[in-house]
N, C-alpha and C positions, 0 to 999 in steps of 0.2 A: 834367728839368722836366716838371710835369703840364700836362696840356691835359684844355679844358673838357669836349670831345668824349669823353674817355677815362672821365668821369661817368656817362656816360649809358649808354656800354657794359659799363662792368660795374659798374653798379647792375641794368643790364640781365642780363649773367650770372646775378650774385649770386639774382636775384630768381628766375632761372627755375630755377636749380641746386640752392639749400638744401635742399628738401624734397624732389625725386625723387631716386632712388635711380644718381644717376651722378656724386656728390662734385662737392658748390660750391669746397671747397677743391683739389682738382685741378685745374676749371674756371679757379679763380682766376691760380694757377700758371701755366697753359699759355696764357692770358688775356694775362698781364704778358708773358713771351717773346715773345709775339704783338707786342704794344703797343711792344718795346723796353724793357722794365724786367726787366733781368735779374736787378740787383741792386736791389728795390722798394726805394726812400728811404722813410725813415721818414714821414713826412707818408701815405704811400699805402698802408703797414700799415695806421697809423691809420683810416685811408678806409674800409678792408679792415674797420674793426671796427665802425665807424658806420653801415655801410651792413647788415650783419648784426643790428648792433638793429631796423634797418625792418624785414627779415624776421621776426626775434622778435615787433616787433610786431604783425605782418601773423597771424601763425598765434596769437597770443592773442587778437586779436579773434575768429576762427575758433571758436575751443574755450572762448570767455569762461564760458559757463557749464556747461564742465566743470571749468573752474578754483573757479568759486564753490561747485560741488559739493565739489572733491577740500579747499579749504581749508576748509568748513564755517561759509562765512558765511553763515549763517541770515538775520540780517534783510538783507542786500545781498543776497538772491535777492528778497525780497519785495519789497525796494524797486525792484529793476528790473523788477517785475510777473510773475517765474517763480516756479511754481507750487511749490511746495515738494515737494508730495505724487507731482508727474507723476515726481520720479528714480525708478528702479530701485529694487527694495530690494536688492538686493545691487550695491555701488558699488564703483567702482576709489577707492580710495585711497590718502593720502598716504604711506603703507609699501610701497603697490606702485610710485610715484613713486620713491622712493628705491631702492630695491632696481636698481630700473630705471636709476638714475642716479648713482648714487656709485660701480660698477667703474667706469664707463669714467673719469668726472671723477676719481679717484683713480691710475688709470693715466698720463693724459693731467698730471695734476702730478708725480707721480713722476718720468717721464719726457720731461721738456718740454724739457732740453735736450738730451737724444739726439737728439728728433724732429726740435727744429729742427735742426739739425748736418746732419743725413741727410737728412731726409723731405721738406725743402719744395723739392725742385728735380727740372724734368721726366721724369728718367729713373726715379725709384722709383715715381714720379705713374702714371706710364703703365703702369706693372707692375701695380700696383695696383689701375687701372682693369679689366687682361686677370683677374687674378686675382679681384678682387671682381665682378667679374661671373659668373666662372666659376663660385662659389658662390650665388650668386641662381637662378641654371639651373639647378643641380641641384638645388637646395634646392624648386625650385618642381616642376621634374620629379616630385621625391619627395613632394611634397605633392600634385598633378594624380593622380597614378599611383596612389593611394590607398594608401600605405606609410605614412601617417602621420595619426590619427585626429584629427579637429578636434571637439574639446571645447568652442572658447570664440568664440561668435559676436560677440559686440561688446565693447568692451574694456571694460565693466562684469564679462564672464565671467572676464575675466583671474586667474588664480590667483595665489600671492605665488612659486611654484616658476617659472613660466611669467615672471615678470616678471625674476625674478633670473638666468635661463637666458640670457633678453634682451638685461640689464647686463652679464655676464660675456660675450657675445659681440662686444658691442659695443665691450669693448676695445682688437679689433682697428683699428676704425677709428680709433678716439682715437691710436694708436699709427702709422698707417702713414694718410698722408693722399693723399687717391686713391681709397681704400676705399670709402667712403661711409658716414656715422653711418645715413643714411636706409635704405641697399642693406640694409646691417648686420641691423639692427632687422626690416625687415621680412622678409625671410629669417627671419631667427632667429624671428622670432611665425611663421611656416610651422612653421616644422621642430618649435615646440613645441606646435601644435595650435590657433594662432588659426586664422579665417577671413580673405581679405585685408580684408575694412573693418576687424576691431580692430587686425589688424597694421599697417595706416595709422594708425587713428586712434591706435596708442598711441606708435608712433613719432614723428607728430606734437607729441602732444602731451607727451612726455617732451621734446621737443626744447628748450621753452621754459626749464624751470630749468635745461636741460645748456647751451643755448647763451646765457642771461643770466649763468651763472657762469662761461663762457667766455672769452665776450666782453669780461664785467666787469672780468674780472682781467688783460684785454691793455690793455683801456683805462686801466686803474690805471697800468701802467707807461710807457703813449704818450701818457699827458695832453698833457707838454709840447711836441710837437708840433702841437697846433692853433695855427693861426697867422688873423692877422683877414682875410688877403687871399685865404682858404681856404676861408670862408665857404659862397661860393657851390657850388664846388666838390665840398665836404661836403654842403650840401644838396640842391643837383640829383641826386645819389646817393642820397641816404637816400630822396626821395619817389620817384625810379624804383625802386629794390627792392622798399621796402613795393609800391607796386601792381602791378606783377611777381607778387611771391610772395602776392599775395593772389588775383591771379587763377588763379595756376597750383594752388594748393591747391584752392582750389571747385571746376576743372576736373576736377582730377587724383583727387577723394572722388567726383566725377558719376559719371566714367568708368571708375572704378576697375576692375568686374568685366571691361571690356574691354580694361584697360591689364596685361597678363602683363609681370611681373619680365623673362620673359627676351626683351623687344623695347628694356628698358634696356640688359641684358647685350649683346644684338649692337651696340648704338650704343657701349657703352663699349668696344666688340673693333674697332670702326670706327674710332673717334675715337683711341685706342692707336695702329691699323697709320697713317693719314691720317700724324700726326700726327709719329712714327718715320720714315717715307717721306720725307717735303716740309718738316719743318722741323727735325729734330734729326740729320737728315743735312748 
């Protein structure tokens, strides 16, 4: 059985986890075993997928008019009073979106039921977590250390090779959930010569058509579980996420040059041993 309190806490996860680089979807996981939901009923999937549209929405208000940018609505920039002329002349666009985002969403269909079968229960989570971190650290090592030349200061620099290198890494996390989409990406903009604000910002904002076609297609299949005494339920979740992940995004682009990849990595090597120790013993 749901309880109401269990809304608040992981809308509250949800919202603090989607976008840094220590997997919401882990979080989630290790969340429900926490809660007593070993086996989540269907109703709390669903939950699970309404509450990540708040997110979705929370970071495309963030990036609104790098969206009206990358789709080229001309007069809906005017009409919301953005200057048309202030962009870049040279733009991330809608090829670099895709590139960026059709390995992983193509991997992540291909194989959706192996994942599910294996991937969503604590002990690969936790792996996951040690191993996707371990990559963040060195990735950032190697990038700190000067081993690797950063070419692309803001994600308008982004190249169409730098974006595809991206997609194809990110793979991994589509495939093995734990990992992190976010850890992923931004790692991988290191290692191919962003600086950290484009490899935020593009991480971010690929996030939105990978996690609306994500999300889209679980809710196609979980429609019929909304139920009317659910309501509430559903919704006290959906407004804690969105304002969660809306604050945690503005904090986390403030803070950015102070926040180092690898102070996720030792929390996600903490929250693995924590977690191994006192609850999967």
């Amino acid at each position: 059985m749901l309880h109401g309190f269990d809304s608040i806490i992981l809308g509250i996860i949800e919202g603090l986890t989607e976008f840094l680089p220590v997997s919401s979807t882990g979080h989630m996981i290790l969340t429900n075993k926490l809660l007593g939901y070993e086996e989540a009923p269907e109703t709390l999937k669903t939950f699970e997928i309404v509450i990540q549209f708040a997110a979705i929405l929370a970071i495309a208000i963030v990036y609104r008019r790098k969206v009206i940018q990358v789709l080229g609505f001309r007069g809906t920039e005017k009409a919301q009073g953005l200057r048309v002329d202030s962009f870049p002349k040279r733009r991330l666009n809608l090829l670099h979106v895709l590139l960026g985002i059709v390995p992983p969403l193509a991997a992540a269909f291909l194989f959706r039921d192996f994942i599910k079968t294996l991937g969503f229960t604590p002990t690969p989570v936790l792996w996951a977590l040690v191993v996707g971190g371990i990559y963040m650290w060195v990735s950032e090592l190697l990038y700190d250390g000067g081993r690797i030349r950063r070419t692309s200061e803001t994600m308008d620099d982004i190249t169409y090779k730098q974006a595809l290198l991206i997609g194809l890494i990110q793979c991994v996390s589509a495939l093995w959930p734990g990992f992190s989409r976010s850890g992923s990406t931004m790692a991988a903009g290191l290692l191919t010569g962003l600086s950290y604000r484009a490899s935020a910002d593009f991480s971010f904002f690929i996030a939105i058509p990978i996690m609306t076609a994500a999300t889209g297609y679980e809710l196609l299949g979980n429609i019929g579980n909304f139920r009317p005494e659910d309501i509430g339920f559903f919704a006290t979740g959906f407004v804690v996420s969105f304002l969660v992940a809306l604050l945690v995004v503005v904090v986390f682009l403030r803070w950015l040059q102070r926040i180092k990849l690898r102070y996720f990595a030792w929390y996600r090597f903490a929250l693995a041993a924590l977690f191994w120790l006192f609850v999967m013993r």
